[in-house]
MARROSE-800124 format. One record per residue (C-alpha): residue in one letter; z negated, y negated, x. Coordinates in steps of 0.5 Angstrom, whole numbers, padded with zeros to 4 digits, always signed. Last residue first. Layout:
N
AZYX ...
//
This chain:
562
X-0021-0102-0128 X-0020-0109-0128 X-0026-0112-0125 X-0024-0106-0119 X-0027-0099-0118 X-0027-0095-0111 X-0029-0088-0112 X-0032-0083-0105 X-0032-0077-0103 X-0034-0074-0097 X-0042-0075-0098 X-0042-0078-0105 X-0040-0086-0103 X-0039-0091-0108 X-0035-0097-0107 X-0034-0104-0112 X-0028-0108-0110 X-0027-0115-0112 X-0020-0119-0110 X-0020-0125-0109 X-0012-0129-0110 X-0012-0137-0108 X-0017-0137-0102 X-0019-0145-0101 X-0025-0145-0099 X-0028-0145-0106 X-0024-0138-0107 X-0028-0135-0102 X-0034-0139-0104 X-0033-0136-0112 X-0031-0129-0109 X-0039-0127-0107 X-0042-0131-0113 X-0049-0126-0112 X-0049-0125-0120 X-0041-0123-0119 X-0041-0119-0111 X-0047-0115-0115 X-0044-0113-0121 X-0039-0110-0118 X-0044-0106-0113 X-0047-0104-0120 X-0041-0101-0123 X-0039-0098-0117 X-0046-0094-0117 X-0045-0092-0124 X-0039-0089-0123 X-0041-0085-0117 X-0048-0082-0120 X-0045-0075-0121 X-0043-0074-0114 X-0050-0074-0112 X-0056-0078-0106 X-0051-0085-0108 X-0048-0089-0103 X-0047-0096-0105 X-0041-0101-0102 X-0039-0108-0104 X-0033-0111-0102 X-0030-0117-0102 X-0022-0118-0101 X-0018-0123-0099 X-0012-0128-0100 X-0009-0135-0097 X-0003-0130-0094 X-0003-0134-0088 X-0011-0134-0088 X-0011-0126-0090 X-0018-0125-0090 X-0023-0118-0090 X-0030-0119-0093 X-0035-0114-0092 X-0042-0111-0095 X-0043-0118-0098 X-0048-0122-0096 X-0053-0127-0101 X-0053-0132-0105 X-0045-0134-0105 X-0042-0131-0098 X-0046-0130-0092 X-0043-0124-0088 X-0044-0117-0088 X-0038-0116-0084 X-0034-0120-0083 X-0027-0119-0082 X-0021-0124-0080 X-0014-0119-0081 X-0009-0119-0075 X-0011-0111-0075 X-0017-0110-0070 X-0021-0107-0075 X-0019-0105-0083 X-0022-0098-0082 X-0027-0099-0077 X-0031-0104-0080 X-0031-0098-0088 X-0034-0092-0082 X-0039-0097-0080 X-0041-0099-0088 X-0040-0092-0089 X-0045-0089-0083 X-0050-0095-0085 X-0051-0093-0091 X-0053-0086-0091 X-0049-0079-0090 X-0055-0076-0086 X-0054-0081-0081 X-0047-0078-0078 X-0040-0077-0081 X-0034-0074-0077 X-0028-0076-0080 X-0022-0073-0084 X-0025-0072-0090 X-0028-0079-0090 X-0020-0081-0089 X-0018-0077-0096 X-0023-0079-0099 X-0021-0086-0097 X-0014-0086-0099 X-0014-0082-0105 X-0021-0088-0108 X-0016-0093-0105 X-0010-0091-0109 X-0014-0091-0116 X-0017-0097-0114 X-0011-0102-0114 X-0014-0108-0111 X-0006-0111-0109 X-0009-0113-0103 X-0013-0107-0101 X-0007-0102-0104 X-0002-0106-0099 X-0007-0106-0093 X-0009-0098-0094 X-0001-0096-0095 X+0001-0101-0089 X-0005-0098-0084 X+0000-0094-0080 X-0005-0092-0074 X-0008-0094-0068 X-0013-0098-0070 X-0016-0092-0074 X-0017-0088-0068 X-0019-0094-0063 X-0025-0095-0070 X-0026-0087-0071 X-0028-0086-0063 X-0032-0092-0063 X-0036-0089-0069 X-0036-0083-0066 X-0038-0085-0058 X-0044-0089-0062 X-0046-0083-0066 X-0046-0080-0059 X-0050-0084-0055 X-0054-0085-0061 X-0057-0077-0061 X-0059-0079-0054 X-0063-0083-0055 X-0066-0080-0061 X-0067-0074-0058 X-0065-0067-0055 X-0058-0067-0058 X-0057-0059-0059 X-0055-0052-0057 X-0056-0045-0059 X-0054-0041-0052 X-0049-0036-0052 X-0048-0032-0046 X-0047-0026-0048 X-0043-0025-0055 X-0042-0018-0057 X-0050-0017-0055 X-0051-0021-0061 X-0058-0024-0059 X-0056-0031-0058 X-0059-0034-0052 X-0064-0038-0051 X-0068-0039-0057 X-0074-0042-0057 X-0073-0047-0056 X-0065-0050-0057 X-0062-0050-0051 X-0060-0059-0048 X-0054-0062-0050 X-0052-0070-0047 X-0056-0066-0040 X-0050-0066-0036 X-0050-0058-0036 X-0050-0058-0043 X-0044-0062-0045 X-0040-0060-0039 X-0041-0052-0041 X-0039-0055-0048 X-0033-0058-0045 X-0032-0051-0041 X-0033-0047-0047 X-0028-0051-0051 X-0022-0049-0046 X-0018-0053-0041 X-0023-0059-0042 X-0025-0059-0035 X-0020-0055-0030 X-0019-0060-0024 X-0026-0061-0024 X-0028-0053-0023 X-0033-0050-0028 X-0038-0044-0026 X-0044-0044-0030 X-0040-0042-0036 X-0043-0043-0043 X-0041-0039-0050 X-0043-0043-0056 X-0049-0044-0062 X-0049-0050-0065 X-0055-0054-0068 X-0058-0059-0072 X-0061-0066-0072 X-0055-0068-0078 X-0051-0071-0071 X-0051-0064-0069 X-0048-0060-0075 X-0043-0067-0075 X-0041-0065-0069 X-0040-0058-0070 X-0036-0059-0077 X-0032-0064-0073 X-0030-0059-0067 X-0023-0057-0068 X-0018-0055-0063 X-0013-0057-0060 X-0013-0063-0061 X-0018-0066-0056 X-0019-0073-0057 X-0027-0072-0059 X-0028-0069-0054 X-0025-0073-0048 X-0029-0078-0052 X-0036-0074-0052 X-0034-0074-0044 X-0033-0080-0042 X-0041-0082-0043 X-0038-0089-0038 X-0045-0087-0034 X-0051-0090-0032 X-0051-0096-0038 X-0053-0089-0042 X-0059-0087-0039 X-0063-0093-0041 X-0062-0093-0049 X-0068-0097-0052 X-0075-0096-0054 X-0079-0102-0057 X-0083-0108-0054 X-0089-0110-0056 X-0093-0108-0050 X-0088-0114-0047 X-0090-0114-0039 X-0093-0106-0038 X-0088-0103-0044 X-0083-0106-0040 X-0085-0102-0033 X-0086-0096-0037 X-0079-0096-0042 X-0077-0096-0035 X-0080-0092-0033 X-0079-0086-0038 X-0071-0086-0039 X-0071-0086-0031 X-0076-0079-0032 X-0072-0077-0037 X-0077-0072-0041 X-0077-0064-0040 X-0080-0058-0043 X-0081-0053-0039 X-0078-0046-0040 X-0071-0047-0035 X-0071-0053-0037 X-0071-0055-0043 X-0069-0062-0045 X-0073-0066-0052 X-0077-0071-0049 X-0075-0079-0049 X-0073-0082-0056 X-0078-0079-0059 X-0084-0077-0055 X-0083-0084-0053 X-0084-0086-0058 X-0090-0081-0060 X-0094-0083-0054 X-0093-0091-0055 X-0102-0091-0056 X-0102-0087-0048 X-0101-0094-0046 X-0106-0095-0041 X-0103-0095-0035 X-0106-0089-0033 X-0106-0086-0039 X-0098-0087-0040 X-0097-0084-0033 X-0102-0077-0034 X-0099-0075-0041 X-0093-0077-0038 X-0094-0071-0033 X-0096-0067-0038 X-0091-0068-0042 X-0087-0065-0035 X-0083-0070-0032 X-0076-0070-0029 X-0073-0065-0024 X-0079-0061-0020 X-0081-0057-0027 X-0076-0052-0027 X-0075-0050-0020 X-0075-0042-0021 X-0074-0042-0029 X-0066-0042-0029 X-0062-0045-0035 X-0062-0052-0033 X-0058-0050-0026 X-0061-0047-0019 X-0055-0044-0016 X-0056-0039-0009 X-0051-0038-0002 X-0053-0034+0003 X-0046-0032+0004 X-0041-0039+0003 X-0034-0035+0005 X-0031-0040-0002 X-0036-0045-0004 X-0030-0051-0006 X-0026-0048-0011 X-0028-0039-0010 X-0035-0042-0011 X-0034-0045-0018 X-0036-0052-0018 X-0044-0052-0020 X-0044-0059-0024 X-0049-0065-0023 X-0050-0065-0016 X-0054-0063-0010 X-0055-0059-0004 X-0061-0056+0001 X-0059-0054+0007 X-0061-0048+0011 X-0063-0047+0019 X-0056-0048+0020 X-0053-0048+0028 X-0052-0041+0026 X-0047-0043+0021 X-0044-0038+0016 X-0041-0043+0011 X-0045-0049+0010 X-0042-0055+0015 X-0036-0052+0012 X-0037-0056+0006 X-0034-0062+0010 X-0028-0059+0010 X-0027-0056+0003 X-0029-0064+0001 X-0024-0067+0003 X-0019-0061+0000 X-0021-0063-0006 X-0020-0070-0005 X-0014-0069-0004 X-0013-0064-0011 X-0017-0069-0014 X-0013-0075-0013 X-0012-0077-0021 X-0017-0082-0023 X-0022-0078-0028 X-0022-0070-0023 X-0022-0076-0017 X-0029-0079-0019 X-0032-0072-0021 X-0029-0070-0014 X-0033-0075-0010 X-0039-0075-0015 X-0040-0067-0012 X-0045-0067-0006 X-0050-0071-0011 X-0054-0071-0004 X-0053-0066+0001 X-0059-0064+0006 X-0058-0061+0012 X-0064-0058+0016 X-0062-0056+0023 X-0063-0051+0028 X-0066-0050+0034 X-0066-0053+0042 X-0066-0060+0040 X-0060-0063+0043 X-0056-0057+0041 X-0058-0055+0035 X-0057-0064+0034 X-0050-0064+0036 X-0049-0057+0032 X-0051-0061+0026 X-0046-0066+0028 X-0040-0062+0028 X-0041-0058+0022 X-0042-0065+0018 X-0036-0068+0022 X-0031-0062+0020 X-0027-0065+0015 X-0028-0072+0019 X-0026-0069+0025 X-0019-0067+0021 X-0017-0072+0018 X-0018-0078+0025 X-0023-0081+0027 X-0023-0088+0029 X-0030-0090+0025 X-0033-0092+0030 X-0039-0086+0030 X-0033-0081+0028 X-0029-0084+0035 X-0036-0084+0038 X-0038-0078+0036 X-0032-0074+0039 X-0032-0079+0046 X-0040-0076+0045 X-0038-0067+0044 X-0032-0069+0050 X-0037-0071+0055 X-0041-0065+0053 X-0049-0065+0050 X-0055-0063+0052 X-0056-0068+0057 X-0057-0072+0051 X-0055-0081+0051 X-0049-0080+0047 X-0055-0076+0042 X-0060-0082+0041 X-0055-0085+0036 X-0057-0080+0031 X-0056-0085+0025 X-0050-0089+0026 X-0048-0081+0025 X-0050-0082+0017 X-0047-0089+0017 X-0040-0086+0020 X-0041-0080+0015 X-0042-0085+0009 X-0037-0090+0012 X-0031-0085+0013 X-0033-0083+0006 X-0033-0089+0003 X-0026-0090+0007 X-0024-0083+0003 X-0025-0086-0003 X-0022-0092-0003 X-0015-0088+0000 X-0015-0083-0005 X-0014-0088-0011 X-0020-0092-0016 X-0024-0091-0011 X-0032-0088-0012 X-0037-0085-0007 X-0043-0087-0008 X-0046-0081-0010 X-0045-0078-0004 X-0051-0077+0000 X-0052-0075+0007 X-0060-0072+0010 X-0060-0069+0016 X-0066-0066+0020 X-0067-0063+0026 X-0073-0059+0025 X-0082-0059+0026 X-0084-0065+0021 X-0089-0061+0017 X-0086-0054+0018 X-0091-0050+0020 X-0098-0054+0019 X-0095-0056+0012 X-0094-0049+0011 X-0102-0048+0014 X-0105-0054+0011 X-0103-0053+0004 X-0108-0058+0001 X-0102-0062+0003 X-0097-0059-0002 X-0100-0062-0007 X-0101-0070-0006 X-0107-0074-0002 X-0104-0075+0005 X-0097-0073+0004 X-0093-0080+0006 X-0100-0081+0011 X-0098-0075+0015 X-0090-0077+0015 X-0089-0077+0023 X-0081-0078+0022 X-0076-0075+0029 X-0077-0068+0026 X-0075-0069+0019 X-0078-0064+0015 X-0082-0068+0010 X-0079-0075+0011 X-0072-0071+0008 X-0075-0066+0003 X-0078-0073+0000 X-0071-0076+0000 X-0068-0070-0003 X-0073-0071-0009 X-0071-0078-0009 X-0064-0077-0010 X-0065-0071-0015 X-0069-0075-0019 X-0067-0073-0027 X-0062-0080-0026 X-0056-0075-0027 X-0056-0068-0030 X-0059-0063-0026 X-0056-0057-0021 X-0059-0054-0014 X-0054-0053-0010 X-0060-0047-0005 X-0056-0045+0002 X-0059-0040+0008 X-0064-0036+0003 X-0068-0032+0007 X-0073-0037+0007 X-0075-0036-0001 X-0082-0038+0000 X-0080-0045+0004 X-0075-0047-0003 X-0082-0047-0008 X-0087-0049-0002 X-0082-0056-0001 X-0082-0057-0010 X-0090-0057-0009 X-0088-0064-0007 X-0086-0067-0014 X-0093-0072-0015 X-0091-0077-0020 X-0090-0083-0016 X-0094-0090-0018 X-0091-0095-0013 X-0096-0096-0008 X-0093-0099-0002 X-0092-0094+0003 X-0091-0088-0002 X-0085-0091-0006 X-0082-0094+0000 X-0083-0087+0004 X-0080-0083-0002 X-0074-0088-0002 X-0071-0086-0009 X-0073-0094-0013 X-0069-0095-0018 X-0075-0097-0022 X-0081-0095-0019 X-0087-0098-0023 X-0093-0102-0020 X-0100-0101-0023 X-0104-0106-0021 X-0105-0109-0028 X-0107-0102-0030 X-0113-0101-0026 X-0114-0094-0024 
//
């Protein structure tokens, strides 16, 4: 394979675009004979976190069954191919329905459901060729023409999924394949903005397109998080979950090493594998060891045009990562030694439920580390899958699956402590900054360090992050690690009003007994590199200089004076 024709789908979740034009596509379409085999079963919500190709695995399913397509070629050379007879069966043989939501956002109810009208509009746009069926009544096309229109009222659009799909058995003469792309993002989006009961109710209609329909062949749906069946699957028979825990599916979503062995040797890039591995591994599905794909390409495409580029965060641009603050702002209950056991590259053990509902997340710590878990920031711990305490059923030991995501959560730490820290009476640290009074400071920060979470393995750059935090955003100029004298302090706060400020230098130290001596060389350092002198050379009267060792959650401020 020439490596420099090799094309990278990047955002691409169109199955057709990605194979008519030569895209590199890692083969998934075994997945098509895994749902087949269970044909008994009418309804299968398949669970993943985000950017783990749920959309364009549902994409392929779509050009697969769709009776309208003629997808020969889209499959030539792939698995489910050499399955002559299966493909021979059902290769494009139903009515098929492909909807996805995961667009649907408002910052109101009415936004959202106008995106809704719009998909489900869009959607029959699609099935136009059925105002002109003989096999549909007049009153069935003046109702696809209003929902077409988007004129439809409440109750027809709840109801639009079941009714087209019995709009096509119709036409066709036999059931319908639906397919349902990330079918809870609507209420994800409402649980976070304050409609979610209305929206709720939205949805419940539309899921009645699944519930005992014999215009139904089967349906296929996907999303992030199993909702609790009596919430929005109630009266749903044939009904079967696939989530990261179960093994039946388990290497259809995300890459496979193997698989990534195969990409990084065709593009000749197999020399990066250990980065990669790094950052990108590290999810168990089921009993596969799992990559991000998203993650994977495009670190790919930029290896391809800059081979010196290093590894960065792609998945956390596709979401805010509000749950990690929704944990960490929880007062009821304390996670600070689980985080830091997780941020140390360690692990937890606790109760998961697969069954969660939008409106009750967060109640309980179990639904925020289900929440965790099933959206892919914690992944089990192999090889353990459960724990073996049969007092406790449905333990699971979890951890940060790798270093992209273990920067996720130390940013979202880090600007925890900083909002936390901003927000609160620092008058007493402020007074005892000015005044240089160490003995005041060493209480105050050992008692902050106890109060937060640390991460790093205790090393520098948590104390210098944890340091920032502390006297940001308080009407202070501070530069941190700035040029001052022959070299850069660690931090210096200004008070220009005042015409006073404080230079700090900051060790850590790998025991307790060494603290003294540390403080001692952080204050020779600010006098041999001349920190303080610029500062009083620009005109700064009172310059006070502090010396600051860390010991884990202790930690000793010394002043010149002392």
């Amino acid at each position: 394979m020439d490596i420099h024709k090799i094309l990278v789908p990047v955002g691409r979740s169109d199955f057709a675009d990605i194979r008519k034009n030569g895209y590199y596509y890692i083969d998934k379409s075994s997945l098509i004979k895994e749902l087949l085999q269970d044909d008994g079963v009418q309804v299968t919500l398949i669970t993943r976190p985000r950017r783990f190709g749920k959309t364009l695995a549902m994409d392929m399913l779509y050009n697969f069954f769709d009776i309208r397509k003629d997808s020969l070629d889209l499959f030539k050379g792939l698995s489910i191919f050499e399955d002559q007879a299966l493909c021979s069966a059902w290769m494009n043989q139903s009515p098929t329905l492909f909807l996805s939501l995961k667009s649907v956002d408002g910052a109101d109810l009415e936004g959202a459901y106008e995106m809704i009208v719009s998909a489900i509009a869009e959607l029959y746009q699609e099935h136009l060729y059925l105002m002109d069926s003989d096999k549909l009544h007049a009153f069935d096309k003046r109702l696809f023409y209003r929902i077409a229109s988007k004129e439809a009222g409440l109750a027809e659009i709840k109801n639009s999924l079941a009714s087209l799909i019995r709009m096509m058995a119709s036409h066709y003469g036999r059931p319908v394949i639906l397919l349902l792309d990330e079918y809870d993002v609507p209420l994800a989006k409402a649980s976070e903005k304050g409609y979610y009961k209305e929206m709720l109710d939205v949805m419940k209609g539309l899921m009645q397109a699944v519930k005992d329909n014999r215009d139904l062949r089967s349906a296929v749906v996907t999303g992030c998080l199993k909702i609790a069946k009596e919430s929005i699957f109630t009266g749903t028979n044939n009904f079967v979950s696939d989530t990261v825990s179960d093994t039946r599916i388990d290497r259809y979503f995300g890459f496979t090493q193997a698989e990534v062995d195969r990409l990084l040797l065709d593009t000749g890039l197999s020399e990066h594998a250990s980065k990669i591995r790094e950052w990108y591994d590290g999810y168990r599905f089921g009993r596969q060891a799992i990559y991000c794909p998203w993650d994977v390409m495009n670190y790919v495409r930029e290896l391809l045009f800059n081979p010196s580029s290093l590894p960065k965060n792609f998945w956390e641009n596709t979401s805010d990562n509000a749950i990690i603050r929704t944990f960490l702002d929880r007062t009821s209950f304390d996670v600070k030694e689980k985080f830091e056991a997780l941020l140390a590259g360690g692990y937890v053990q606790e109760p998961i439920t697969e069954t969660l509902t939008y409106d009750t997340l967060g109640a309980t710590e179990t639904d925020l580390w289900s929440i965790l878990y099933f959206t892919g920031y914690l992944t089990r711990a192999e090889p353990q899958r459960a724990s073996t305490d049969r007092s406790s059923p449905g333990r699971l030991l979890l951890k940060i699956p790798n270093r992209e995501v273990m920067e996720i959560f130390r940013r979202s730490v880090t600007l925890w402590f900083t909002d936390r820290s901003t927000t609160s009476d620092r008058r007493e640290l402020f007074d005892a900054l000015w005044a240089g009074d160490d003995r005041k400071l060493t209480t105050l920060l050992s008692d902050l360090l106890f109060d937060t979470i640390s991460y790093h393995d205790y090393q520098e750059t948590f104390y210098h992050a944890f340091l920032t935090g502390l006297v940001s955003n308080a009407g202070f100029a501070v530069e941190s690690n700035s040029e001052t004298g022959l070299g850069r302090a660690d931090l210096v706060i200004k008070d220009r009003k005042g015409r006073r400020a404080v230079v700090i230098e900051a060790k850590w130290v790998d025991k307790e007994s060494g603290l003294q001596k540390a403080c001692g060389e952080a204050l020779q350092q600010i006098e041999d590199r001349q920190y303080a002198k610029k500062i009083q050379r620009a005109g700064f009267n009172q310059v006070q200089r502090l010396g600051i060792a860390f010991w884990k959650k202790t930690c000793l401020v010394k002043s010149p004076e002392s």
